[in-house]
C-alpha positions, 0 to 999 in steps of 0.5 A: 730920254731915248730909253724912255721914248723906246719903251712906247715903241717897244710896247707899241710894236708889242701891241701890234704883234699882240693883236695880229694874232687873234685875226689870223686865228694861229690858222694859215689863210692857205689852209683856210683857202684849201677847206673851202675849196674842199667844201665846195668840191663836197658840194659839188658832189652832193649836186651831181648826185642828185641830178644823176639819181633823178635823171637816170633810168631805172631800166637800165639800173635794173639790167645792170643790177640783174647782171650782179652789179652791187652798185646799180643795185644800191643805187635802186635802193636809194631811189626806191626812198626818194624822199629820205634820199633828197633829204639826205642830200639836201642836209649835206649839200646845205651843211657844206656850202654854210660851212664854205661861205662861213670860212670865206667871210672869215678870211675875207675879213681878216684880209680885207677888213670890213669889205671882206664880207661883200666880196666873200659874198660876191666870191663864193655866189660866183664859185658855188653857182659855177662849180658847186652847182651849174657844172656836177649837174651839166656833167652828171645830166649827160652821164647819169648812169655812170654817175649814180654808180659812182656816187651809189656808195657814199650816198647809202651811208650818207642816207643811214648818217643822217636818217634820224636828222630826215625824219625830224626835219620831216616830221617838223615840216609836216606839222608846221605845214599842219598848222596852216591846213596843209596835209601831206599823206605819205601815199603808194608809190605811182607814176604821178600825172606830171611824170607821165605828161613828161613821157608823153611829151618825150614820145612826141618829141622823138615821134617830131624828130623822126625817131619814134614811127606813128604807129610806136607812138600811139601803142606808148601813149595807150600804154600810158593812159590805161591808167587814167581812162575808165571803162566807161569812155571804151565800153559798148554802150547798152542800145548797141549790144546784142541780148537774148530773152532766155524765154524766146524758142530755142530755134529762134536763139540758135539762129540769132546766134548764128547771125550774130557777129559775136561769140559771146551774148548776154541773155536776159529774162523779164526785161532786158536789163535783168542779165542772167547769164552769158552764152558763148556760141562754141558752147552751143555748138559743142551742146547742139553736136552732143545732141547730134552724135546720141542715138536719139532724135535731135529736139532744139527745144530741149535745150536750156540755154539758161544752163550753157550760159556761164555768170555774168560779171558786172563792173563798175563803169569808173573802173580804171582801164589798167584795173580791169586789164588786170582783171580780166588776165587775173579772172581769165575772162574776156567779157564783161558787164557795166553798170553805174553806181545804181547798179543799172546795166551802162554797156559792156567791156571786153579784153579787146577794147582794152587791147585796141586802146594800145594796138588800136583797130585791126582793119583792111590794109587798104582802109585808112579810115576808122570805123564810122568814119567816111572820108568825103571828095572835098577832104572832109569826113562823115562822121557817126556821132558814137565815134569815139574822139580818141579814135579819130585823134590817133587815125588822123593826127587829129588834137581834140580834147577828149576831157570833158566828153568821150565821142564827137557828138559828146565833143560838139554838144559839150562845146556848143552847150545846147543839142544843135539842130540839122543844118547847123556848123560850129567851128572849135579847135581849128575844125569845122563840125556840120551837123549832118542828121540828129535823131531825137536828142542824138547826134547820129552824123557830122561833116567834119573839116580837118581845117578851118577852111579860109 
């Protein structure tokens, strides 16, 4: 009877040994223990590098890679592809932290049975947001430079591991998007609006703390925004340009160029928009001395005026402050006309006002008023309407948009929707604007207040 009874305890205890097996896998659960914990370390890495390689400086990157580092040189190379790198980082970072939760759940189920899959979960969202995530990003946003060496390595043969895998999971995404009307266009590489609103706001935050003087600030932000200003928001309007009628007497055009302020004048035939040529003064000069040093008698008639002037150059007024800039160095010229879409003459540009965009105006040392500007008794200022709202905004720390129109008058024309009469105040942007003279449909004179009086 006892060695019957024993038999279902001998089997029993067999049974159990039997099932223990397949729940610990044949696998120690330190072993396990010490897989994730390499899985998050993987992660770990995969996050920092990320963070490192979009927080770091490329100018930094590009003197170390200048001084024959191969790292820093990689490191270039891998944010040059942005896109296939995220990628690369992201299929990695993805693979190990699906890998880690998979095998915590494992254990966590085998040791604690059915619970083991909250507390896996509980577990692993705690280590993975500290360690996996919230710490390589803190350590690697303030040492991205010597983090991106580091990482420069691994992560290059990571991107070729992987490249196929980006590009399928690219082109998959592309085109599920496409089905729902989203299309991405793979573009050149620019500085995008947000990233150059990034700068800005840097600029401004160091100019706040005391680190970046007013004057540093201002030739930043130019620099900047040559890109996004076109020619026509800088040019000299047409009604203030200076022109010659190549049909006038030759006396006469020798005088108004003496007269003139400025060196280089259009000349015109038949009308005034009809542009046949520009004369520079020193051409005139050199052509009046050649005249002069003959041994015949000295005619101002014979000259030709037409024949001294060089071509004219016309630009669309749309184009980008930065691409004429490089015009103008790559043509070698300092002048040139503006015309709109119907090809009618809108103004002229030259390589000054584009440089006083960065540097802003030379003035007297001893004027700190800008040009149209009148600063009155009571602390406001008289205003010429031409005056453009840039100028005012670096001269006197001023914050007035200048989106929607270029000048002053455009500014309080555009904000009280009508054309306002003499007499009339507006208060916008926390100033108050009085129409001091109009001509016509013109704001020619406004009284600025810096501050809303109370």
């Amino acid at each position: 009877m006892v060695h019957i009874t024993a038999i279902p305890f001998v089997t029993e205890a067999a049974d159990i040994t039997i099932q223990a097996v397949p729940e610990g896998g044949g696998t120690s659960p330190w072993w396990i223990a010490a897989a994730i914990m390499l899985l998050l370390f993987m992660s770990a890495c995969f996050s920092g590098s990320e963070t490192a390689l979009t927080a770091v400086s490329r100018a930094k990157l590009r003197r170390l890679a200048d001084q024959g580092n191969t790292s820093a040189q990689r490191a270039i190379t891998l944010t040059d592809d942005g896109e296939t790198l995220i990628g690369a980082i992201l299929i990695g970072n993805n693979l190990v932290n699906i890998l880690a939760a998979s095998l915590a759940t494992s254990l966590a189920i085998a040791l604690f049975g059915e619970s083991g899959v909250a507390i896996a979960t509980l577990v692993m969202t705690i280590l993975v947001m500290i360690f996996a995530e919230v710490l390589p990003k803190t350590y690697a946003f303030t040492n991205p430079e010597s983090t991106s060496l580091l990482v420069s390595r691994p992560l290059a043969l990571l991107v070729k591991i992987t490249y196929p895998v980006v590009l399928a999971v690219q082109a998959i995404v592309r085109g599920t998007l496409g089905i729902f009307g989203v299309t991405l266009e793979k573009g050149t590489r620019v500085l995008s609006h947000e990233a150059r609103e990034e700068i800005r706001g840097a600029i401004d935050l160091h100019h706040s703390e005391g680190g970046v003087v007013k004057s540093d600030r201002d030739r930043l932000v130019g620099a900047l925004d040559l890109a996004h200003r076109e020619v026509a928001e800088v040019m000299m309007h047409r009604r203030n340009i200076v022109t010659l009628n190549a049909d006038d007497p030759a006396a006469s055009l020798v005088e108004a160029i003496v007269e003139s302020p400025y060196t280089r004048i259009p000349i015109w035939r038949e009308h005034p928009e009809n542009i046949v040529g520009v004369v520079h003064a020193k051409d005139v000069l050199r052509a009046f001395d050649a005249m002069v040093r003959s041994d015949g008698p000295v005619d101002l008639e014979a000259f030709d005026f037409v024949s001294l002037a060089i071509k004219p150059w016309f630009v669309p007024d749309t184009t980008t402050l930065a691409d004429q800039l490089k015009a103008f160095l790559t043509r070698k010229r300092h002048f040139a006309l503006v015309v709109d879409e119907y090809g009618a003459l809108q103004g002229l540009i030259t390589l000054e006002d584009i440089l006083e965009e960065i540097v802003g105006d030379i003035a007297d040392e001893h004027d700190i008023d800008a040009e149209g500007v009148t600063r009155e008794s009571d602390g406001s200022y008289l205003v010429d309407g031409t005056v453009s709202i840039r100028d005012l905004n670096r001269y006197f720390d001023w914050q007035l948009p200048d989106e929607e129109a270029t000048t002053i008058a455009g500014l309080v024309i555009h904000e009280a929707q009508a054309i306002p009469f003499e007499g009339q105040s507006f208060v916008f942007h926390d100033h108050r604007f009085d129409i001091v003279r109009r001509s016509k449909h013109q704001i020619t004179q406004l009284r600025v207040h810096a501050r809303r009086p109370s």
